[in-house]
C-alpha positions, -999 to 999 in steps of 0.1 A, spaced: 519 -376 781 526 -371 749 555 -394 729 578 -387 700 588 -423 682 615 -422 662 630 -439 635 665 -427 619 675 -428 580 709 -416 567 726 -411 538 717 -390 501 685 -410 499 675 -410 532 646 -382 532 628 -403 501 626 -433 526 617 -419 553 586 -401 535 580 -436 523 584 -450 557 559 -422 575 533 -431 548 540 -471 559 531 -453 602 502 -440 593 484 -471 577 500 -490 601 480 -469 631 445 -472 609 448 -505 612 453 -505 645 429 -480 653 457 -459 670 454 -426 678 482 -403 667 484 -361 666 519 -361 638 529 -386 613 557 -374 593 590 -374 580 621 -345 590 651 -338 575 679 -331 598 706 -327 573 717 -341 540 723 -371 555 702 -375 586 664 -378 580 639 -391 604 606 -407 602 582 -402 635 547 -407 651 542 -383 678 512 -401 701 500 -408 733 523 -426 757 492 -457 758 504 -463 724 540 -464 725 541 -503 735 521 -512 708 541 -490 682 578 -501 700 567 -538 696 557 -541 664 577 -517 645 610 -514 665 613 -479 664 653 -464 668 644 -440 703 613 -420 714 615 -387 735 592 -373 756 574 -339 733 568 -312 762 
C-alpha cells in the first residue's frame, strides 16, 4: 500500500516554503535510509500549497512521528 503524507502551507508565500520544506523530506528520508517514490511540493491555489512524501505504508510511522505531518491519504 502505497501512502500520500501531507503537510499544508497557506498564504502568498506558501508555495516558496513548501519547495523549501520538500527539499527538508527528502534529506530527511536519506538519512533514514527510507524509501520513497515522490517528494515534492503542489500548489493547490494562490493560497493553499502542499508539501508531500508519497511512500510505502512501512514508513508512514516513522515519517508521522518525527515530522508530524498535517494528514496522509491512501494513493490508489
Amino acid at each position: 500500500m502505497t501512502i500520500k503524507i501531507i503537510w499544508d502551507f497557506r498564504g502568498e508565500d506558501g508555495y516558496q516554503t513548501a519547495k523549501h520544506h520538500a527539499i527538508h523530506l527528502k534529506e530527511f528520508c536519506d538519512k533514514n535510509q527510507l524509501d520513497y517514490q515522490i517528494v515534492d511540493a503542489e500548489k493547490l491555489n494562490d493560497f493553499h500549497t502542499i508539501a508531500y512524501i508519497v511512500t510505502k505504508k512501512q514508513n508512514v510511522v516513522i515519517i508521522r512521528d518525527a515530522l508530524k505531518p498535517h494528514r496522509a491519504e491512501v494513493v490508489v
